[in-house]
C-alpha positions in Angstrom: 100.7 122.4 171.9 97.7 120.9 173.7 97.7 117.3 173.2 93.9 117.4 172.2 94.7 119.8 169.0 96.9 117.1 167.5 94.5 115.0 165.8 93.4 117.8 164.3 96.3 119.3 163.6 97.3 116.5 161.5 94.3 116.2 159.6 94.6 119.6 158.1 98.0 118.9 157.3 97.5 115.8 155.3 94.3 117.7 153.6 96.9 120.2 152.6 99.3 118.0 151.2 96.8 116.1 149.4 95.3 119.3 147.9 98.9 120.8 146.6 99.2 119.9 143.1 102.3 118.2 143.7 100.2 115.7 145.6 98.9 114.9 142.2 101.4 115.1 139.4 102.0 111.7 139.3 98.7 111.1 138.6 98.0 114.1 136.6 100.9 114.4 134.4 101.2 117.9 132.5 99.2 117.7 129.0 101.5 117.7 125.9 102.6 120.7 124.5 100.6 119.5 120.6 98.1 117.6 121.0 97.9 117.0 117.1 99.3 113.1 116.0 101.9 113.7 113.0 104.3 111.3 111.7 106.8 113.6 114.1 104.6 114.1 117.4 104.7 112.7 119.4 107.3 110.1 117.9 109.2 110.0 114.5 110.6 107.9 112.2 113.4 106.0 114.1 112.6 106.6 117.3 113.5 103.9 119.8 112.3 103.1 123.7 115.4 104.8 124.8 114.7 107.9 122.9 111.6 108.0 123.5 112.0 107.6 127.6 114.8 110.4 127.0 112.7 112.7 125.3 109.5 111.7 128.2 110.8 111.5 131.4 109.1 110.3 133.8 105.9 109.7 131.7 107.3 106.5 129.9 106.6 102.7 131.0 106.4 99.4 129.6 103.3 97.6 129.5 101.7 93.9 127.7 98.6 94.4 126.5 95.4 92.1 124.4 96.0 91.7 121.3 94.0 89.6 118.4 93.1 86.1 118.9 94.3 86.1 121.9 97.6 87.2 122.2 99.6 89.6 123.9 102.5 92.3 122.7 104.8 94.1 124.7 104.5 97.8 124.0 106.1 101.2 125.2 103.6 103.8 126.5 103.5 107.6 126.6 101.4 109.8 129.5 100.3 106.2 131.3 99.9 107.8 134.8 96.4 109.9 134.5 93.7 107.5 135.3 91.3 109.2 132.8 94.3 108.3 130.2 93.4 111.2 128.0 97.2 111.9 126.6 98.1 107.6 126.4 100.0 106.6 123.2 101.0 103.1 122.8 104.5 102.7 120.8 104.9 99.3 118.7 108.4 97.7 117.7 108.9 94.6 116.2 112.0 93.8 118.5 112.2 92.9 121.6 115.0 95.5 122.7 112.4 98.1 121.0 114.4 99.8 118.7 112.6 99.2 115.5 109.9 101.4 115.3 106.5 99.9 113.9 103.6 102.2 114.7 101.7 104.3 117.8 98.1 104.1 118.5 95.8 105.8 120.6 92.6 104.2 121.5 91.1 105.7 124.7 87.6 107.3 124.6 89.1 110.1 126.2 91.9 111.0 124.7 93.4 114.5 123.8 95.0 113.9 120.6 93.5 114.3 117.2 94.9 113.6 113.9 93.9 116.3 111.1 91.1 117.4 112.9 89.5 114.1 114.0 89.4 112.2 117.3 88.3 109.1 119.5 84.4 109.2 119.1 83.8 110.8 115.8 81.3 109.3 113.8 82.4 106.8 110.7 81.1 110.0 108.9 83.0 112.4 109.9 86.5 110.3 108.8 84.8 109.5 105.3 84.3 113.2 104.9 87.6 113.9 105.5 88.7 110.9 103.4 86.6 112.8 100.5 85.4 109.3 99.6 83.9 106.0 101.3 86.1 103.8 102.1 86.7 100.1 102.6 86.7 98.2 106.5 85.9 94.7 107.7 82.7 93.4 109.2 81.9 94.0 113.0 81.5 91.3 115.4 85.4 89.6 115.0 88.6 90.1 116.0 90.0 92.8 113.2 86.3 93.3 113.0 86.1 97.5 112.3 89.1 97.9 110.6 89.8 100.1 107.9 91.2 97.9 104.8 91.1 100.5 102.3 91.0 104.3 101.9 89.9 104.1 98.1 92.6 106.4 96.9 90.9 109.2 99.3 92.6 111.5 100.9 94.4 109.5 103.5 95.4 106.8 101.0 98.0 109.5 100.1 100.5 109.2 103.3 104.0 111.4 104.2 106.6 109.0 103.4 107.1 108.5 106.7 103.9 107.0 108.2 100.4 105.8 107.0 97.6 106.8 109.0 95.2 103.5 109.9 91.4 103.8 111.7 89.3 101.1 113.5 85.9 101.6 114.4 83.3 99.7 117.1 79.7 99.8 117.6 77.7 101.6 120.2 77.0 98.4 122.9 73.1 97.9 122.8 72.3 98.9 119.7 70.6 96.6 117.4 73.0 96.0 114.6 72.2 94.7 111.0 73.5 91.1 110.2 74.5 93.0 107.0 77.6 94.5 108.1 78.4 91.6 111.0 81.5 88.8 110.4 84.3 88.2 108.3 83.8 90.3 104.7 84.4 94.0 103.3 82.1 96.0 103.3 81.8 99.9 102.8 81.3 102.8 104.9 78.4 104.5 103.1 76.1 101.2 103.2 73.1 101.9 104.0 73.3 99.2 107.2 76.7 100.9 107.9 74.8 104.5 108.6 71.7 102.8 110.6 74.5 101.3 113.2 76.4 104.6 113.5 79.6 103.2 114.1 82.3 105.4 115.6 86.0 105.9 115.8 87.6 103.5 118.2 91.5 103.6 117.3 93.6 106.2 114.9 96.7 104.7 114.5 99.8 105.8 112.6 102.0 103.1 110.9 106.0 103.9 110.0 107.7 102.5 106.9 109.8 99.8 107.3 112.9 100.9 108.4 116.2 99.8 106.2 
């Protein structure tokens, strides 16, 4: 081979490789089969980490991550690899050998999964309609600011008896947002302050019964 082809020769190779989609599946991991958060998808009711990294291999690792006032929590997370994070679940145990299961939450703005129709994004309107009532959160502006306290024996006050379904919500960043609904009080999801700031769906998590 002429000596002067090589460079070039090379560069299409590597522009190959990188263009295979095996180049990327560590990045891109394969979307889940169901998409559709259940007290069994995509993990059940005594599920541990080593089930859980049988069941995923390959698209399992443990991470710490922020959580209120400050601290930190060791947690067990599903799809981590895509950089858009659309399919990450974060798995909570209250041990640290992570075998007794508390509760998964997903929390990225563009995730995949839905739960009974909803998703990351939907308006605070959407989730009371499906509730088929307002419901009860805490003010904005704090650190379990958003967070729904009660579903007002709506529809998802009525779990499986496996899990109970639990929904934070955040403000949109620049909008002006009534003292009204701001700090450390209940307050209700059809105020009239509540509907002005259009507050949308930040987290959907689902909690699991404590295990005997």
């Amino acid at each position: 081979m002429n000596s002067s082809l090589k460079p070039a020769v090379l560069l299409c190779a590597a522009i190959a490789l990188a263009s295979s989609p095996s180049a990327y599946a560590a990045d891109k991991p394969a979307a889940p089969s169901d998409l559709a958060l259940s007290c069994q998808n995509p993990v059940k009711k005594g599920d541990t980490a080593q089930s859980l990294k049988k069941r995923y291999p390959g698209n399992t690792t443990v991470q710490e991550i922020d959580g209120a006032e400050g601290s930190t929590q060791k947690v067990l997370v599903l799809y981590p690899q895509n950089l858009m994070k659309p399919y990450r679940v974060e798995v909570f145990f209250d041990d640290d050998a992570m075998t007794r299961l508390v509760s998964v939450n997903i929390n990225i703005e563009k995730s995949q999964w839905t739960y009974q129709g909803l998703k990351i994004l939907d308006s605070i309107q959407a989730v009371e309609k499906q509730n088929g009532k307002p419901f009860t959160l805490y003010g904005f502006g704090w650190d379990y600011g958003g967070h729904v306290t009660s579903f007002n024996e709506g529809t998802f006050s009525k779990p499986s008896s496996d899990c109970t379904p639990h929904f934070r919500f955040q403000l949109h960043p620049g909008k002006n947002t009534p003292k009204a609904i701001l700090g450390e009080q209940k307050i209700k999801s059809n105020l009239a302050a509540v509907i002005q700031a259009q507050p949308y769906l930040s987290e959907i998590s689902l909690d699991f019964v404590e295990q005997k």
